[in-house]
C-alpha positions in Angstrom: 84.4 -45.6 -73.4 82.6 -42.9 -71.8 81.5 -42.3 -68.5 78.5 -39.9 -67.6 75.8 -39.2 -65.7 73.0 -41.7 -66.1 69.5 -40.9 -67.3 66.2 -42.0 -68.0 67.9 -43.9 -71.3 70.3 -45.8 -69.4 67.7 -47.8 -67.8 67.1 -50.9 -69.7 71.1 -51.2 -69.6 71.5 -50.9 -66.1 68.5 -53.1 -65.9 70.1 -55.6 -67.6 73.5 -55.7 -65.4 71.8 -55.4 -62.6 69.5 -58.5 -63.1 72.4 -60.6 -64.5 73.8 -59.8 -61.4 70.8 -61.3 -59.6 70.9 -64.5 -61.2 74.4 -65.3 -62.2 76.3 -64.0 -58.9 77.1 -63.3 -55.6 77.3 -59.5 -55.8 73.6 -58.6 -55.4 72.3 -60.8 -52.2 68.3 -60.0 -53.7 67.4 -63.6 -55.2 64.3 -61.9 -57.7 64.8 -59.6 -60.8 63.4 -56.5 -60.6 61.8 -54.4 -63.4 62.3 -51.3 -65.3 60.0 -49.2 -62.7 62.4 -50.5 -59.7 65.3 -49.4 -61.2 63.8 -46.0 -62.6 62.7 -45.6 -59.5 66.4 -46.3 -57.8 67.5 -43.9 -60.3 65.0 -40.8 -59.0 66.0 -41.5 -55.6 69.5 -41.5 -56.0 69.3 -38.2 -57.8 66.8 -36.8 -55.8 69.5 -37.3 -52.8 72.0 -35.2 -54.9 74.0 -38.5 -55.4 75.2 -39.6 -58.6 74.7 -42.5 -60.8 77.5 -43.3 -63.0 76.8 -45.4 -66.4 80.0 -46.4 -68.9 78.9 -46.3 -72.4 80.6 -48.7 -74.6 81.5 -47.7 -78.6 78.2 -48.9 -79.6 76.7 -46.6 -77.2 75.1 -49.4 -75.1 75.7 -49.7 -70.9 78.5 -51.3 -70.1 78.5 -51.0 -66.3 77.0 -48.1 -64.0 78.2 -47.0 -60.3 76.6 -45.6 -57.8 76.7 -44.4 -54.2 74.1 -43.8 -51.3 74.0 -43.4 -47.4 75.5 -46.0 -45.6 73.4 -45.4 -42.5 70.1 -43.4 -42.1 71.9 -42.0 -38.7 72.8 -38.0 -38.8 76.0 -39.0 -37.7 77.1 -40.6 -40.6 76.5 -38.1 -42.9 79.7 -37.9 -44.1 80.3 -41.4 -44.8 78.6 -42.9 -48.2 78.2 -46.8 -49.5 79.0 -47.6 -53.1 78.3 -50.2 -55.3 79.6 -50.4 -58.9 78.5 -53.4 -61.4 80.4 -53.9 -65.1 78.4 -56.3 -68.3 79.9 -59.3 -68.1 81.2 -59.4 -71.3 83.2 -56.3 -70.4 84.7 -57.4 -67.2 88.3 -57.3 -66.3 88.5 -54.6 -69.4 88.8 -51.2 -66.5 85.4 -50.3 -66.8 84.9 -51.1 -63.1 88.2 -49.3 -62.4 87.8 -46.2 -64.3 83.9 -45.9 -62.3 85.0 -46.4 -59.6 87.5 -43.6 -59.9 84.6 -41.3 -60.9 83.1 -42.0 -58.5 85.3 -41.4 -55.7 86.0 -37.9 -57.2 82.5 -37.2 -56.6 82.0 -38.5 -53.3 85.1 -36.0 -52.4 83.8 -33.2 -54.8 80.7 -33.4 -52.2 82.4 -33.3 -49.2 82.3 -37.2 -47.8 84.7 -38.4 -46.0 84.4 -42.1 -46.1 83.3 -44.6 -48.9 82.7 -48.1 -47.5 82.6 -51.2 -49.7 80.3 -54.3 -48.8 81.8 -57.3 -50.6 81.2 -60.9 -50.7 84.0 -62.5 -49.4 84.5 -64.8 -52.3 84.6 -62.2 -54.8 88.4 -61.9 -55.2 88.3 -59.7 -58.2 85.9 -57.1 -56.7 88.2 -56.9 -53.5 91.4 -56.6 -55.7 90.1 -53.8 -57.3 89.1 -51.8 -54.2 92.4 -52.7 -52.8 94.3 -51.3 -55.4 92.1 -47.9 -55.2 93.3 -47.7 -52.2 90.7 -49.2 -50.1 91.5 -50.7 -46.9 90.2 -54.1 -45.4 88.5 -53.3 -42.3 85.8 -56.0 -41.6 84.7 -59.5 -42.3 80.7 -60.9 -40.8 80.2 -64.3 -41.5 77.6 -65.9 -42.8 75.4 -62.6 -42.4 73.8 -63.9 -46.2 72.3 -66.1 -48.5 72.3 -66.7 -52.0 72.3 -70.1 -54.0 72.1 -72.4 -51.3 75.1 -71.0 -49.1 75.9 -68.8 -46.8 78.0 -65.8 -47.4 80.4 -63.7 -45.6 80.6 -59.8 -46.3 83.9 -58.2 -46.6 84.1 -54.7 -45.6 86.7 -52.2 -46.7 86.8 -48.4 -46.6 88.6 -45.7 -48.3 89.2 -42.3 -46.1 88.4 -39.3 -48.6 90.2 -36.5 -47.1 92.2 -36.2 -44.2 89.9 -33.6 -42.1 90.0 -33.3 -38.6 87.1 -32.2 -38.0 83.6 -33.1 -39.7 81.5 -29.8 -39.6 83.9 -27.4 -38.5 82.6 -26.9 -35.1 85.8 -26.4 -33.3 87.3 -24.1 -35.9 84.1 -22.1 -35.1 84.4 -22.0 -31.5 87.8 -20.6 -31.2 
């Protein structure tokens, strides 16, 4: 397995994931399948942003999960904190692919300087929230019934994973003295 940056070629992949996603789970709380142009589209904007988007290419070279991470508010106070979500094929689950993204990931959410990554999970996804726990993620949240998918109403789990230890976000009071 490889993991890389994503590109213009990756897109019928993630496409793929992303709208088995829609119609066989709980993960993505969006109840219509989007197109190739939606996700090209996610794609530009998430580079455009100077974030990444992670794919894991299998050994026949195909998409076997991608990764990803954005802001978690639109507020210039939390600049420094990003949301992530990470998605695996599901005939590769529970093989590491999610695992070894997600560590990619959080090496480049530290590489540019973040200092939180927050996870939004539904509450029933017990492997999802086993994974993040044992990256080192820490359960800081439940809403309940805040969504719907299916029929039912869902809670969202929320756990977050402090990147550094800084003391300060921008350096102000290092300037000042």
């Amino acid at each position: 397995m490889q993991i890389r940056d994503a590109d213009t070629g990756d897109i019928e992949g993630i496409l793929a994931i992303y709208n088995d996603a829609v119609v066989n789970t709980n993960a993505i709380w969006n109840e219509q399948r989007v197109d190739a142009a939606n996700r090209a589209a996610w794609l530009a904007d998430r580079q455009r942003a100077g974030y990444p988007v992670l794919v894991a290419i299998d050994d026949r070279q195909a998409v076997a999960g991608y990764a990803s991470f954005g802001d978690w508010r639109a507020f210039d106070g939390y600049r420094h904190t990003v949301e992530h979500s990470v998605y695996v094929r599901p005939d590769c689950r529970g093989t590491g692919i999610g695992k070894a993204l997600m560590a990619t990931l959080i090496e480049r959410a530290r590489a540019i300087g973040k200092h939180v990554m927050v996870a939004g999970i539904e509450a029933g996804n017990v492997a999802s929230i086993a994974l993040h726990r044992k990256l080192g993620f820490e359960d800081v949240g439940l809403l309940r019934e805040v969504g719907t998918k299916f029929g039912l109403w869902l809670d969202l789990a929320f756990l977050q994973l402090s990147l550094d230890a800084r003391p300060d976000p921008d350096g102000v009071r290092a300037a000042r003295s």
